[in-house]
N, C-alpha and C positions, 0 to 999 in steps of 0.2 A: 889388664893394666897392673893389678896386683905384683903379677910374677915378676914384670919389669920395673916397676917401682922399688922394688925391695932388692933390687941390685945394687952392691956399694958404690959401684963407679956410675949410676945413674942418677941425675942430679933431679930432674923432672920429668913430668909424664903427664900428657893434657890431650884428651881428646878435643877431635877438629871435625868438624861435616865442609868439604871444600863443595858449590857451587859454581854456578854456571851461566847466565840467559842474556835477556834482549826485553832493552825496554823501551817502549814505542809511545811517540806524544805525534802526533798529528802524521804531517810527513817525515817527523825526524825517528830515528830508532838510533839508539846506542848500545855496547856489549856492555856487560859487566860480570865481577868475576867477586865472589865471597867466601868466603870460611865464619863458620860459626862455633865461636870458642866458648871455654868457661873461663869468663873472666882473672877467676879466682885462682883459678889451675895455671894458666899460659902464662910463663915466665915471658913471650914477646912484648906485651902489652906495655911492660917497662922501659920499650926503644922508645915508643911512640911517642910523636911532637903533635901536640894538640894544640892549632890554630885556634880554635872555638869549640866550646863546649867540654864534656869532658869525660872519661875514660868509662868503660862500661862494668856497670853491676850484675852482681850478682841478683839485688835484691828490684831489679828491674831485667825480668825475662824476655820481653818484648824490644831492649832496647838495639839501638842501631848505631853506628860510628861511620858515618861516611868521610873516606879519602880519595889520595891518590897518589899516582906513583912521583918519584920525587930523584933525579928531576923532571920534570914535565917530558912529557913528546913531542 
């Protein structure tokens, strides 16, 4: 990340873990799809329109931001 960081024309550099699965409540199952970022690091995090609640810490490792795509399907 170093090497790319310290590039003049590189503005930021944030790692990301993209995810995957299936979440099943009785008979119902839905897909879902994640990326798990550094807060701190992710210049995206700044688009974000936050209906409730509010944007994720650093100083809360466990924390969670559930959306959705916009606009709806």
């Amino acid at each position: 990340m170093r090497a790319i960081q310290d590039r003049p024309e590189v503005k930021s550099v944030a790692p990301r873990l993209s995810f995957n699965g299936l979440i099943s409540h009785g008979d119902s199952t839905l897909s879902f799809i994640g990326e798990g970022i550094d807060p701190d690091l992710d210049p995206s995090t700044r688009y974000l329109i936050i209906v409730e609640g509010a944007l994720l810490s650093a100083n809360d490792p466990k924390g969670i931001l559930l959306g959705a795509a916009w606009p709806p399907i």
